[in-house]
C-alpha positions in Angstrom: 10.8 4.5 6.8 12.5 3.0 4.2 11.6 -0.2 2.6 14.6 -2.5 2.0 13.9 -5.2 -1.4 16.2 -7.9 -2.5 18.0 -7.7 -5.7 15.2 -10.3 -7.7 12.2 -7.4 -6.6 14.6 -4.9 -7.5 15.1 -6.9 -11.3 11.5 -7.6 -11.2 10.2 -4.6 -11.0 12.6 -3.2 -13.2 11.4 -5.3 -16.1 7.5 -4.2 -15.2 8.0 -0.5 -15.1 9.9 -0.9 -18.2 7.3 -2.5 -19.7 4.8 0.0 -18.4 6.7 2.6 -19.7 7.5 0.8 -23.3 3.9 -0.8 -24.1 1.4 0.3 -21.6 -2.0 -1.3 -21.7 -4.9 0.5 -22.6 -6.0 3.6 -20.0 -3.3 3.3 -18.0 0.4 4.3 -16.8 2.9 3.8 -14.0 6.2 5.8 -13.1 8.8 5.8 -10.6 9.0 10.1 -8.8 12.4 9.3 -7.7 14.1 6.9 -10.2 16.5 5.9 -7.2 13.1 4.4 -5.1 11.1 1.7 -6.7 9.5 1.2 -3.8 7.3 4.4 -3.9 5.1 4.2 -7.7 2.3 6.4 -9.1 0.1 5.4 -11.4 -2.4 6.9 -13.9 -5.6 5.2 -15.1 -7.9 6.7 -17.5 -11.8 6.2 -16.5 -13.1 3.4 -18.6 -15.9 3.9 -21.6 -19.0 3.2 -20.6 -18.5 3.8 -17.0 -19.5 7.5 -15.5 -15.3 7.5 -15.0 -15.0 7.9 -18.3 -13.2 11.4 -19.6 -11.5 11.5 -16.1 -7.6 10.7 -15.2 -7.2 9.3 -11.7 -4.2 9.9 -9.8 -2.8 6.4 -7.5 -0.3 5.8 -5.1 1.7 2.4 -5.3 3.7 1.0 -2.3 6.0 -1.7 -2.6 6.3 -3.9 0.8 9.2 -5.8 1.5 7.7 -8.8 0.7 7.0 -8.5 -3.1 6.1 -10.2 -5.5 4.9 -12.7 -2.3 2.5 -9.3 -0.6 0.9 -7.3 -3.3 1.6 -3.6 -3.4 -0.4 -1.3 -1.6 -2.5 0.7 -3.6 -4.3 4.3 -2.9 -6.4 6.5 -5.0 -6.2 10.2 -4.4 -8.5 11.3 -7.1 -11.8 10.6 -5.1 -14.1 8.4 -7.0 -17.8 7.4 -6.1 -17.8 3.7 -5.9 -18.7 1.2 -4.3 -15.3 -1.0 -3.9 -13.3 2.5 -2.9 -13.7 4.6 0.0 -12.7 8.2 0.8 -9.5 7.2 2.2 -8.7 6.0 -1.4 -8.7 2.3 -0.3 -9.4 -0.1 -3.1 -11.6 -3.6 -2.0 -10.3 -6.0 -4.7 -9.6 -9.3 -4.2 -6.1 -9.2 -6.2 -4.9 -6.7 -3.8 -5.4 -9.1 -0.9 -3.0 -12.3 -0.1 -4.8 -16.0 0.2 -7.0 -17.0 2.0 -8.7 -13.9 1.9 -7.8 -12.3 -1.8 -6.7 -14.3 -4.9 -2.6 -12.5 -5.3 -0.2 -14.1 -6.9 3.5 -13.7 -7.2 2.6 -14.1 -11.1 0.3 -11.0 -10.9 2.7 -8.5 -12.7 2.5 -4.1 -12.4 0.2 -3.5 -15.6 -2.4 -6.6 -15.2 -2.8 -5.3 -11.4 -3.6 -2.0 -12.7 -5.7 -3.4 -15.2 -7.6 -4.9 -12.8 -8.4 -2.1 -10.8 -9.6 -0.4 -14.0 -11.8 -2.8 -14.5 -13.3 -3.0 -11.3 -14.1 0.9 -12.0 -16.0 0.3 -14.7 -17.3 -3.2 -13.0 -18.2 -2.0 -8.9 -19.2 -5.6 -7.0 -21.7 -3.9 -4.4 -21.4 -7.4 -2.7 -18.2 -6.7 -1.4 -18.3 -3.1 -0.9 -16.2 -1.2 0.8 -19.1 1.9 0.7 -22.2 0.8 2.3 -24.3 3.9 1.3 -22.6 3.5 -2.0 -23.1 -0.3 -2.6 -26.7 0.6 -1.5 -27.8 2.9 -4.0 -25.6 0.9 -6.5 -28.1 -1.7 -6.0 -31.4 0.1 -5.7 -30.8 2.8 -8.5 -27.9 2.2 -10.8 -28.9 4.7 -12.8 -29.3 7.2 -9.9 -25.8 6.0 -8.6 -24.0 6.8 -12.2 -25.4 9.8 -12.5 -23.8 10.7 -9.0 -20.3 9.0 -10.0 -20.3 11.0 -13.6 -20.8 14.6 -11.9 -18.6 13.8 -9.7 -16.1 12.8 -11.9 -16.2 16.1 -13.9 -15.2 17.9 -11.0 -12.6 15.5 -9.2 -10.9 14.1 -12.2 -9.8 16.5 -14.2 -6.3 17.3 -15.8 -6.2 20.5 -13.6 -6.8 18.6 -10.0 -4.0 16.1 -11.5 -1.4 18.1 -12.1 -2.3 19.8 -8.3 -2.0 16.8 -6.6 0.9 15.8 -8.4 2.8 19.0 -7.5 2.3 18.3 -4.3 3.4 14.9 -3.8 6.5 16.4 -5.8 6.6 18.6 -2.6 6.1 16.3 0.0 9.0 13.7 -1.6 11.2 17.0 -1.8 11.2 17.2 1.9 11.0 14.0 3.0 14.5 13.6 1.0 15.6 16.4 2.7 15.1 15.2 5.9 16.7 12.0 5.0 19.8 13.5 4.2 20.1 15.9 7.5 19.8 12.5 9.3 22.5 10.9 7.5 24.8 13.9 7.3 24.0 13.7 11.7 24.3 10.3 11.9 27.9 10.2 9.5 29.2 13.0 12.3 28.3 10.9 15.4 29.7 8.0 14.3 32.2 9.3 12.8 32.1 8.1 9.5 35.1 9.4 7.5 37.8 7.6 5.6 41.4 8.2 6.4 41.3 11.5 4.5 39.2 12.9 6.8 36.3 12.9 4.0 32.8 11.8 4.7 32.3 8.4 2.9 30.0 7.9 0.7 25.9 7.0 2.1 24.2 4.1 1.3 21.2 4.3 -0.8 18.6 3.6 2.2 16.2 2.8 -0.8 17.3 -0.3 -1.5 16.4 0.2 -5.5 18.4 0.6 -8.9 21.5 1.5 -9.8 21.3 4.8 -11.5 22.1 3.9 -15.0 19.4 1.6 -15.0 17.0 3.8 -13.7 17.1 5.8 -16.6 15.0 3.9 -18.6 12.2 4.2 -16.3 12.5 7.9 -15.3 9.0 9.9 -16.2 8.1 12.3 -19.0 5.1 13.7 -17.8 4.1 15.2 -20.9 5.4 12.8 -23.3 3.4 9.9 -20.5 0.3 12.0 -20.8 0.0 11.9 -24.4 0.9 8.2 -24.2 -2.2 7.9 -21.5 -4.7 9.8 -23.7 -4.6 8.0 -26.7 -5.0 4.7 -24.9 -8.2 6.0 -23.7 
């Protein structure tokens, strides 16, 4: 389903991704897979030093909500991690990520200090609000036992090879879910009948709700130029 955001979002996080893509902050990155949906991010965050994440690249799934910058984004990891805070499903327990009274998100929390955050909370679990109970458990009763578990795993989860996997297909996946958008347009634009006086089909609305395509071009990903960008911020 396609989300629709208001021309402020839409300027918003225009600016952010720019920024992202301009002056990232340390260990991590952010791009847009189809320039023409803003709604629909993925991100890149280095493992911190220090932490047993460190050395791996972790793969994340940002989804814009209607309601931003008033709902935070929802974020996934798909490069598994062995934490306490994140689960197998991917999802993240961090208190930005949640909306008052529960969390602490703000409409001033921007794209990068998010991600930030969520970096930081690798290299930082909180067992005391885990999302993990096993996890959080050992965490607690043998740290050193627990990043010992979280490093090996790393080595084989998190690697540039599993990236570029999961990545191709998520390419995939976006590929034909824009296909089947447009064999439901092209239906629903011969139902209605939606031609001008010609007898030409008019032209469809971007069900997105994002850019315009000239200024979507400044955010449009490099992968290998953004990789390079993500390694040396390490």
């Amino acid at each position: 389903m396609s989300i629709h955001i208001s021309p402020p979002c839409a300027a918003r996080l225009l600016r952010e991704m720019s920024l992202l893509a301009k002056d990232p902050p340390p260990g991590v990155a952010a791009f847009a897979p189809n320039p023409s949906d803003m709604t629909k991010l993925r991100a890149q965050i280095t493992g911190p030093e220090g932490s047993p994440f460190e050395g791996g690249i972790f793969l994340l799934t940002i989804h814009i909500t209607g309601r931003y910058p008033f709902e935070p984004p929802r974020c996934r990891f798909l490069t598994p991690l062995y934490h306490p805070n994140i689960d197998s499903g991917g999802r993240i327990c961090l208190d930005t990520l949640k909306t008052p009274p529960a969390g602490s998100w703000s409409p001033a929390v921007s794209l990068p200090s998010l991600l930030l955050s969520i970096r930081s909370l690798m290299a930082e679990p909180n067992p005391d609000d885990g999302l993990v109970p096993d996890i959080s458990e050992l965490y607690k009763r043998n740290p050193t036992e627990w990043h010992r578990e979280a490093k090996k795993r790393t080595r084989v989860d998190a690697t540039m090879e599993k990236l570029e996997e999961m990545q191709l297909s998520l390419d995939r996946e976006c590929s034909n879910d824009n296909d089947t958008v447009d064999v439901a347009l092209q239906q629903e634009n011969i139902g209605t009948g939606n031609e001008n006086k010609d007898g030409a089909e008019t032209s469809q609305v971007d069900v997105k709700g994002a850019m315009p395509s000239m200024e979507v071009k400044n955010v449009e990903y490099d992968r290998d130029s953004k990789r390079s960008k993500l390694s040396s911020r390490r």
